[in-house]
C-alpha positions as CSV (number, residue, x, y, z in Angstrom):
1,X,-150.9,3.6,-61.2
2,X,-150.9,2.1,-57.8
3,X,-147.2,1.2,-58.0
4,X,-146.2,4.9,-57.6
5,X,-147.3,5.1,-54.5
6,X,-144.3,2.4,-53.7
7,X,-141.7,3.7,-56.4
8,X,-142.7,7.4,-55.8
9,X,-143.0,8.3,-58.9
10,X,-144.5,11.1,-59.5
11,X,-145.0,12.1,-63.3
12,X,-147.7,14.6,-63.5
13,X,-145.8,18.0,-63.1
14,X,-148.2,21.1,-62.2
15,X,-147.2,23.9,-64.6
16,X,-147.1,26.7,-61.7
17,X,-145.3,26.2,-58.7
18,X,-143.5,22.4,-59.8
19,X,-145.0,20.0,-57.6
20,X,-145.5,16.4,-58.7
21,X,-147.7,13.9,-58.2
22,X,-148.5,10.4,-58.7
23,X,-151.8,10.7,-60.6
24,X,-153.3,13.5,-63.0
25,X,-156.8,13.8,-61.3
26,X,-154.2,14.7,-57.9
27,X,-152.6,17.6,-60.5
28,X,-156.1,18.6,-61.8
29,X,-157.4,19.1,-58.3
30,X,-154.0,20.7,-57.3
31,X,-154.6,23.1,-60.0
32,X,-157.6,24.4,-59.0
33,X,-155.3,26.0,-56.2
34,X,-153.8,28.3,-58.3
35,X,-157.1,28.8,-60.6
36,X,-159.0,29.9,-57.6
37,X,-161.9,27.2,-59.3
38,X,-163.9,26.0,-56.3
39,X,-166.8,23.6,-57.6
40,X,-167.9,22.0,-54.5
41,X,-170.5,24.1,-52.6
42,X,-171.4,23.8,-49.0
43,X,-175.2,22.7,-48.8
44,X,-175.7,24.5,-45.4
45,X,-173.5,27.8,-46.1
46,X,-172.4,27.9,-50.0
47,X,-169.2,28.2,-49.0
48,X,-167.2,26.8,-52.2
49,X,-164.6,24.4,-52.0
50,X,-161.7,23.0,-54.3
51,X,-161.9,19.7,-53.4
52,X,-164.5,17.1,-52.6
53,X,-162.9,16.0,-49.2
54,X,-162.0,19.7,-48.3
55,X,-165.9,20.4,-48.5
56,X,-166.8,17.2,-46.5
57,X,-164.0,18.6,-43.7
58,X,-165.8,22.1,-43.9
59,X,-169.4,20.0,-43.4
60,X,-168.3,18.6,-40.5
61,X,-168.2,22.0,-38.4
62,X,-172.0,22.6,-39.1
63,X,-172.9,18.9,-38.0
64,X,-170.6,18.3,-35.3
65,X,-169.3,15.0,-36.4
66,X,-165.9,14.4,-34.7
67,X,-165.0,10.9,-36.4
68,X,-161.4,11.1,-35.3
69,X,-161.0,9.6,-32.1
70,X,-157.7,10.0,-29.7
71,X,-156.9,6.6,-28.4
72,X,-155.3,7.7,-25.5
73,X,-157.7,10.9,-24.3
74,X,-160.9,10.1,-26.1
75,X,-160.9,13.9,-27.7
76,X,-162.2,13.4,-31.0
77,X,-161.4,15.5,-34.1
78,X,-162.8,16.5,-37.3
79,X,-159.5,15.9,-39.7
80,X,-157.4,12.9,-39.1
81,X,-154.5,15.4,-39.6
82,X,-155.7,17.3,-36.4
83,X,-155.9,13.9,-34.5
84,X,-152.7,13.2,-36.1
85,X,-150.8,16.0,-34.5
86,X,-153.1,15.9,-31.0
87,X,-151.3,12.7,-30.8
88,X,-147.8,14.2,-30.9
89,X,-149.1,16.1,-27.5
90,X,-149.6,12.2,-25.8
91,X,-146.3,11.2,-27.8
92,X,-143.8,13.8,-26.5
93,X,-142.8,13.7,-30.6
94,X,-142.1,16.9,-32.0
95,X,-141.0,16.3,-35.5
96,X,-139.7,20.0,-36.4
97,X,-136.6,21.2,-34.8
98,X,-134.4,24.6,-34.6
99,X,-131.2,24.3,-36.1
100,X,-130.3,27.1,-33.9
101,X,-131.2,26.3,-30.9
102,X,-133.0,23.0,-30.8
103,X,-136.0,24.0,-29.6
104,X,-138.8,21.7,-30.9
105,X,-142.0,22.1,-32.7
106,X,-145.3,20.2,-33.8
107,X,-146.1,22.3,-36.5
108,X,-143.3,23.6,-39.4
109,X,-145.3,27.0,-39.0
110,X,-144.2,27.3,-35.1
111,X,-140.7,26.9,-36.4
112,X,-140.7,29.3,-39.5
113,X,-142.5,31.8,-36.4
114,X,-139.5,31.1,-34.3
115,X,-136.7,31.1,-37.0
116,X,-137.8,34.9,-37.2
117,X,-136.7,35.7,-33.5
118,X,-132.9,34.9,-34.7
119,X,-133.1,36.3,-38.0
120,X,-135.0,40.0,-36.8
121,X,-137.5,39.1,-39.8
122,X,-140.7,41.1,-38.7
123,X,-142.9,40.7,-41.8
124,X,-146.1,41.8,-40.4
125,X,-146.5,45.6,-40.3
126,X,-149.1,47.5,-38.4
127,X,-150.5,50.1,-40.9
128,X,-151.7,52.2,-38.4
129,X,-148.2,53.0,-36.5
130,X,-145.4,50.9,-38.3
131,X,-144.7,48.5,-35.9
132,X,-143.5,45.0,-37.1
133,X,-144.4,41.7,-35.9
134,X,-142.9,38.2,-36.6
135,X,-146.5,36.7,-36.6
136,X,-149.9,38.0,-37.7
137,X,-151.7,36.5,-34.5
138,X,-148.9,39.3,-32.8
139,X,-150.2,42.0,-34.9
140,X,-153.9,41.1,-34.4
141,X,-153.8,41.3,-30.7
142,X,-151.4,44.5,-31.1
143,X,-154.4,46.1,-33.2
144,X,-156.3,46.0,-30.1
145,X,-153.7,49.1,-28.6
146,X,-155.2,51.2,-31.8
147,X,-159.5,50.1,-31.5
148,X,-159.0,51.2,-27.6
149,X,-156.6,54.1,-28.3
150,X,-159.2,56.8,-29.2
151,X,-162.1,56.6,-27.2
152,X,-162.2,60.0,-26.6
153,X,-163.3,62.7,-28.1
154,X,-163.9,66.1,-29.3
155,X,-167.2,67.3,-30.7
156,X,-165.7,70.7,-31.9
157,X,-163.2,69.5,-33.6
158,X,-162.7,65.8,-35.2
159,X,-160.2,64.1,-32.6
160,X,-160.0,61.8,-30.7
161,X,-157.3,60.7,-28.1
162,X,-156.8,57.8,-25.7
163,X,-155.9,59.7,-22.8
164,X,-157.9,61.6,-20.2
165,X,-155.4,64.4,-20.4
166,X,-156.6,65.1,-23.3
167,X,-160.2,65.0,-22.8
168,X,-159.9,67.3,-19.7
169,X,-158.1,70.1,-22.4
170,X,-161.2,69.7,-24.8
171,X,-163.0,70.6,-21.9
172,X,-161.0,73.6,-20.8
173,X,-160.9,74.6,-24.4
174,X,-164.7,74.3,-25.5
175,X,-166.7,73.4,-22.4
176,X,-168.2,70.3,-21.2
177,X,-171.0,69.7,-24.3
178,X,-168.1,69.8,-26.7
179,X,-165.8,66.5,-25.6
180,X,-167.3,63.0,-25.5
181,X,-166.3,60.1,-23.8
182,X,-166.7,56.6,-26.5
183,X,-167.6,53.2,-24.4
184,X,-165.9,50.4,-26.8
């Protein structure tokens, strides 16, 4: 079994999505991704987790342990993956190019963000006014427009508006007692 990890091969097929592995307990915990099984509970939280090391990761955040240690900074980390790509910050090495136009990436997902400014894709829609985003953390902070939009209001009628024109015509229209001004 150990010799696959120098031929690479990787018998053990997971019905699903296609991906192989090396070793059938890898596929049985791989699995579990698409079951939505998560056996291993979090002592402190219950959170549930698919796999044994995920949950010892996760455990980490409520004790503090950093085990991962930059060798260059000192900053230590909870994953080795995290150190793993801090050190591409001391390294200059940004494994994940554009084909487009060469800018350079840590992380694939900063380049699959990026692709999306030359393709137009804007897959994240704002359900409140249609806008379109290429990232969710784009949409998140554009969400904020909409919590701050309508903080005022009308006690006559249910409205509320974002502007203090309006607010002055509730006034006009109904008196003082009937508009509101919301703190957020």
């Amino acid at each position: 079994m150990h010799m696959r990890t120098h031929t690479g091969e990787k018998p053990y097929v997971c019905s699903v999505c296609g991906k192989a592995f090396a070793q059938n307990g890898n596929l049985m915990g791989h699995m579990r991704r698409h079951t939505g099984e998560r056996p291993y509970v979090c002592s402190v939280c219950a959170q549930g987790f698919s796999s044994k090391e995920s949950m010892r990761d996760h455990v980490r955040i409520h004790t503090g342990e950093k085990p991962f240690l930059c060798s260059i900074c000192g900053k230590g980390f909870r994953q080795r993956g995290t150190l793993k790509t801090h050190m591409m910050i001391h390294t200059g090495d940004f494994p994940h190019r554009c084909i487009i136009c060469d800018k350079k990436f840590f992380k694939s997902g900063g380049l699959k963000i990026h692709m999306r400014s030359h393709t137009g894709e804007k897959p994240f829609l704002c359900n409140v006014c249609g806008k379109s985003f290429t990232a969710n953390s784009s949409l998140s902070k554009h969400m904020g427009v909409h919590e701050r939009e309508r903080a005022h209001g009308c006690r006559v009628r249910d409205r509320r508006s974002s502007r203090d024109e309006d607010l002055k015509r509730q006034v006009q229209t109904h008196g003082d007692e009937a508009a509101q001004r919301t703190s957020l």
